[in-house]
VOGU-3710 file (C-alpha; in Angstrom, 3 decimals, decimal comma):
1> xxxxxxxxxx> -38,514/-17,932/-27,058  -40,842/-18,747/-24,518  -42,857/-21,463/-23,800  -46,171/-22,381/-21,826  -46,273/-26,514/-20,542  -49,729/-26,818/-18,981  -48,295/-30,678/-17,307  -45,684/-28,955/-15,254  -47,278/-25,362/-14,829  -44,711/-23,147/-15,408
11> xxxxxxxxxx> -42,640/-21,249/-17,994  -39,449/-21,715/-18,930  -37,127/-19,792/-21,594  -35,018/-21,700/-24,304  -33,344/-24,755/-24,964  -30,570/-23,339/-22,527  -32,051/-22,160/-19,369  -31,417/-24,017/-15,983  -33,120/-26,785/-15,561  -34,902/-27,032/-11,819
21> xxxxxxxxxx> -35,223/-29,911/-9,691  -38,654/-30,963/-10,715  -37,517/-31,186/-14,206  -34,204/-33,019/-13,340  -36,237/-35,605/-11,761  -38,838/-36,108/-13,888  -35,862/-36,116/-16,559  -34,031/-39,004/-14,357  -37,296/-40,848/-13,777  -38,463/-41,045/-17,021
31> xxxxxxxxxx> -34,337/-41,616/-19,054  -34,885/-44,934/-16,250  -37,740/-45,698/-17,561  -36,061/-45,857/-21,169  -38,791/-43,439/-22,992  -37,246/-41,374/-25,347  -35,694/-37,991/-25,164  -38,417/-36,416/-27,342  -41,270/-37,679/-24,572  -39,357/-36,633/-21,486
41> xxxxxxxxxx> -38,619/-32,906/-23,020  -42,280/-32,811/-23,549  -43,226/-33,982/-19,838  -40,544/-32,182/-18,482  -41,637/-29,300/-20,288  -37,745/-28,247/-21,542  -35,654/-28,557/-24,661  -35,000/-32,020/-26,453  -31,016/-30,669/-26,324  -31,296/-29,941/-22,408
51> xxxxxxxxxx> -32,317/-33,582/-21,632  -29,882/-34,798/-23,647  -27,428/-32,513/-22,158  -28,282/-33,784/-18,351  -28,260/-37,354/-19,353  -25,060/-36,755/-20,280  -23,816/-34,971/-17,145  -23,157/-31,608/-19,195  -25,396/-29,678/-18,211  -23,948/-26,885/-15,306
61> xxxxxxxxxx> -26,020/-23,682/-15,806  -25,126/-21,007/-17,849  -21,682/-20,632/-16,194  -20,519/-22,775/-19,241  -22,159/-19,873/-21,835  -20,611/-17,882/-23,359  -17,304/-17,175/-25,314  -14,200/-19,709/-24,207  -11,400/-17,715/-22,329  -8,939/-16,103/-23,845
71> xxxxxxxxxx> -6,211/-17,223/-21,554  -5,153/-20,607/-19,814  -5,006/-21,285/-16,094  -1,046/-21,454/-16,083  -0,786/-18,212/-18,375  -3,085/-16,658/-15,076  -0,844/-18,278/-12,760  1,802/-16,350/-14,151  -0,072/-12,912/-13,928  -0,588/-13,513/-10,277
81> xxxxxxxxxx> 3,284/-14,422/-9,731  3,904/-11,215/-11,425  1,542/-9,445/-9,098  2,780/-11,018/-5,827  6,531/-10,242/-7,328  6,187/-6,467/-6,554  2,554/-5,212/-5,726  3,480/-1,700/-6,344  3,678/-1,856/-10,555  1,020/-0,333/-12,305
91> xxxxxxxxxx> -1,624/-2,483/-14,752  -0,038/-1,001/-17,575  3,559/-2,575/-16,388  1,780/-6,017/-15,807  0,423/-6,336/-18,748  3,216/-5,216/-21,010  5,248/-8,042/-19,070  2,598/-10,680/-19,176  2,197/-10,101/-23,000  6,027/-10,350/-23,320
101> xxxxxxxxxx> 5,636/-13,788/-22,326  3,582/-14,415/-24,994  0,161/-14,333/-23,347  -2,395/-12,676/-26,285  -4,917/-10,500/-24,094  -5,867/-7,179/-23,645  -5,245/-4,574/-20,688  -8,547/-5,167/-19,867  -8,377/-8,714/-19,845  -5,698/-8,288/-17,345
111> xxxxxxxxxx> -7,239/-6,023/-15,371  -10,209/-8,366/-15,031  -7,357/-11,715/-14,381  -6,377/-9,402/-11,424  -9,304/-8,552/-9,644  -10,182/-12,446/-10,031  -7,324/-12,764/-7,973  -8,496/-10,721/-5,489  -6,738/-8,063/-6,045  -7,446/-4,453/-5,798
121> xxxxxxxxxx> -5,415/-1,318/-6,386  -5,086/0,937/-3,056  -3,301/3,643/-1,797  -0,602/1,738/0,454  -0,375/2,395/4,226  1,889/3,886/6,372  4,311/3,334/8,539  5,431/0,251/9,142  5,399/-1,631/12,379  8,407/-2,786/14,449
131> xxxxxxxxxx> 8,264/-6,335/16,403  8,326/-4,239/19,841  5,390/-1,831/18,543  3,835/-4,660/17,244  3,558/-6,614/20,740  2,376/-3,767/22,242  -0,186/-3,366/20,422  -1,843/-6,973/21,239  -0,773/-6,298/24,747  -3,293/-3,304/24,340
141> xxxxxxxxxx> -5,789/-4,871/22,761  -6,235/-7,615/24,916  -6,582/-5,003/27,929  -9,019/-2,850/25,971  -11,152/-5,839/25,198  -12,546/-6,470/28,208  -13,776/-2,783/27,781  -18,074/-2,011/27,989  -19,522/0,003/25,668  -20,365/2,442/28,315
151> xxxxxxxxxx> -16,440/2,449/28,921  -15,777/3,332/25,268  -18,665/6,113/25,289  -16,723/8,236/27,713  -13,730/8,169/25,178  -12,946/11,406/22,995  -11,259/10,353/19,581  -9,241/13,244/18,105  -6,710/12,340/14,620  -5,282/14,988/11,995
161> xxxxxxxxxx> -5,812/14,194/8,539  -4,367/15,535/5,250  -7,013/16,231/2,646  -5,667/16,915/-1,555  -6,642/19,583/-2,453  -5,409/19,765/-5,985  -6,068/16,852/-9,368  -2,377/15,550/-9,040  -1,083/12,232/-8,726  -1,783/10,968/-4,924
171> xxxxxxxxxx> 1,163/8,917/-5,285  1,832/4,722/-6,061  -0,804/2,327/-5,101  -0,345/-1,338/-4,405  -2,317/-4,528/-5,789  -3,428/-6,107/-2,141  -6,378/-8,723/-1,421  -8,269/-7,678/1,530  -7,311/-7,639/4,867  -3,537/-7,030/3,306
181> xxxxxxxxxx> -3,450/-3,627/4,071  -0,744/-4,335/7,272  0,701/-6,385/5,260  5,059/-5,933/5,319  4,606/-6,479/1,026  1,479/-4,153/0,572  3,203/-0,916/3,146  5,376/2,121/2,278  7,625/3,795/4,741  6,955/7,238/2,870
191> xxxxxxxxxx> 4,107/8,323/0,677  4,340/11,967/-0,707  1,397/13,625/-1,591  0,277/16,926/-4,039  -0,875/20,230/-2,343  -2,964/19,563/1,010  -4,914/20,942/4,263  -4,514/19,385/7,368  -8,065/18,968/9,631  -7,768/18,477/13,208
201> xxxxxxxxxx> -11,296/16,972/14,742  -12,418/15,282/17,744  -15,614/12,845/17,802  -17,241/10,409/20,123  -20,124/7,941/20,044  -22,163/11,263/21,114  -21,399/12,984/17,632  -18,262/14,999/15,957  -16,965/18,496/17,020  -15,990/21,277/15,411
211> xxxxxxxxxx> -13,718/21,063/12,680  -9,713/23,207/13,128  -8,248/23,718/10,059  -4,196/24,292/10,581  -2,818/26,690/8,561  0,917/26,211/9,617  3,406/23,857/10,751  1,870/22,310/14,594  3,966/22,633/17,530  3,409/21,794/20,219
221> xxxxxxxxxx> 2,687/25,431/21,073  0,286/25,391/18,328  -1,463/22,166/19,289  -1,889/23,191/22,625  -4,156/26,093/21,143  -5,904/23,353/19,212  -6,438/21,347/22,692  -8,083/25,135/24,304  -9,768/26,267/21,482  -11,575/23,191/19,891
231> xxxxxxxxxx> -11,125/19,928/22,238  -12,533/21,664/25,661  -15,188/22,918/23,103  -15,819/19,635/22,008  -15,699/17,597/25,185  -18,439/20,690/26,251  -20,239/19,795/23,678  -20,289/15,931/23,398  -20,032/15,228/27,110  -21,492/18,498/29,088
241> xxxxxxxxxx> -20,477/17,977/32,566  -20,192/14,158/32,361  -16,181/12,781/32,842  -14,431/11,963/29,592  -11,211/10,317/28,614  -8,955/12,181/25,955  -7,471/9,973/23,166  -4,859/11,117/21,031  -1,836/8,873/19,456  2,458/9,440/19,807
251> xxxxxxxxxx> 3,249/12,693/17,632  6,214/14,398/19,351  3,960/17,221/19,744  1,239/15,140/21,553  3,603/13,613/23,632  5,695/16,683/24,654  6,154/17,484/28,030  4,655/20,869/27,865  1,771/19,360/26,400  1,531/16,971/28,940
261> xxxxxxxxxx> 1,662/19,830/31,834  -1,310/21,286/29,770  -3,143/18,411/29,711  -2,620/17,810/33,425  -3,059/21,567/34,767  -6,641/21,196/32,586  -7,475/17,884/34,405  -7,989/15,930/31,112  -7,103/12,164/31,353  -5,532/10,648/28,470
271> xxxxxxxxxx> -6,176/7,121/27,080  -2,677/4,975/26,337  -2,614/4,873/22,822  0,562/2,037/21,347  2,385/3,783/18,991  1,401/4,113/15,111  -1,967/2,757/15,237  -4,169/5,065/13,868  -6,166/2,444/12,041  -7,042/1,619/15,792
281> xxxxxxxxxx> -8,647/4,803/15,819  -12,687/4,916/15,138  -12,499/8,234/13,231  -10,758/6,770/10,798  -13,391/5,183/9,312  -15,388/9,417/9,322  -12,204/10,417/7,379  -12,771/7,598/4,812  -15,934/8,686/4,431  -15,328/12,646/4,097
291> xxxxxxxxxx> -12,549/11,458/1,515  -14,939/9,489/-0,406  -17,378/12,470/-0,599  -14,142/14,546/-1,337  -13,174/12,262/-4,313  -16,760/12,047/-5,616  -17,191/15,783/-5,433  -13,658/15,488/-7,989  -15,728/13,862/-10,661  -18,399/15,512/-10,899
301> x> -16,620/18,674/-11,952
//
């Protein structure tokens, strides 16, 4: 229902909508005033029940609409003890045990409980940091913070990354809130996955470079081929004559030393990376996306 109130000039719909603050002072001004509740809804252009409602200190919005909850703050506490117990069981495993304690509500229901939380089901991380790996990675970050932008432009970023291939199960996820992803309770020391490519790219705040697609096991051999065939490509391409600074993180076969005699009979200077940090790493963030385009490109078949 809608109505027009010429006194106030504006339209408002039902007994139950919001009131504003014009009409919650007029309401205030005029329930002082001790007229009745039937000549204040009419100059306050609103329901009789709304004014009675605010005079009463009831009325909050439509938050309060609606059906009551099906479940009681300490039957939700519970849920979320059961989530923080072991973040790696799946929502069909919480709810069977939440219902066990006699809670009556759906899967969905507890699906929805858990995302209220905070909660959201992810793919857990890997690997886990040590105290000493740990340190040195704020060592390095406080040294590479007093770095310019210009500083960071002559950087080339190169990472691996295994893309599924096949429908399968990608393996266990975890219930974490966000920024929980380093969390100790919300990692996995080893996450297998179905049938896979590995992609070798490098990328820099010039653009990306080509794309090597490894086909078999990389030794250091093999990466070394990589590092002639598609990173001096690259750096030709992103950086043309300009100096450039090589990033790549600890794999044995970055680190090896015939690697390192490649790397140093080329003339390419390498950045110190600490060791597993690839979230560190800016293309990261392109792999997320590719994946998400990857994953999208799933369901639509």
């Amino acid at each position: 229902m809608v109505s027009q109130f010429g006194s106030l000039g504006y339209t408002i719909m039902g007994k139950t909508a919001d009131l504003t603050v014009v009409q919650k002072t007029i309401i205030d001004t005029l329930h002082k005033k001790g007229k009745p509740q039937t000549f204040i809804a009419k100059e306050a252009g609103c329901s009789q029940s709304a004014v009675s409602k605010h005079v009463n200190t009831k009325l909050s919005g439509r938050k309060k609409c609606g059906r009551k909850r099906c479940t009681t703050n300490q039957e939700n506490r519970s849920l979320e003890r059961l989530v923080k117990q072991n973040r790696f069981k799946k929502l069909g495993e919480l709810h069977k045990e939440w219902t066990e304690a006699g809670v009556k509500a759906s899967r969905a229901t507890t699906h929805r409980r858990v995302k209220e939380f905070g909660y959201s089901c992810r793919i857990p991380l890997k690997p886990l940091l040590n105290h000493r790996q740990c340190q040195r990675r704020l060592t390095w970050g406080k040294e590479k913070k007093k770095w310019t932008v210009a500083q960071w432009s002559k950087v080339l970023f190169s990472d691996e990354s295994k893309f599924c291939i096949s429908f399968g199960n990608q393996g266990p996820r975890v219930w974490r809130k966000s920024g929980e992803a380093h969390s100790p309770s919300c990692l996995r020391s080893n996450v297998k996955f179905p049938q896979s490519v590995m992609i070798w790219c490098a990328m820099s705040s010039a653009g990306v470079g080509p794309l090597c697609f490894l086909k078999t096991k990389v030794t250091a051999p093999v990466y070394q081929e990589i590092l002639e065939h598609f990173m001096l490509p690259s750096a030709d391409q992103l950086f043309k004559d300009a100096d450039f600074i090589f990033q790549q993180d600890l794999a044995p076969v970055h680190t090896a030393k015939s690697t390192k005699s490649w790397l140093n009979d080329h003339g390419v200077g390498v950045l110190d990376w600490p060791a597993n940090s690839s979230d560190l790493n800016p293309i990261e963030n392109l792999w997320g996306i590719v994946k998400r385009m990857r994953n999208e490109t799933k369901k639509c078949r």
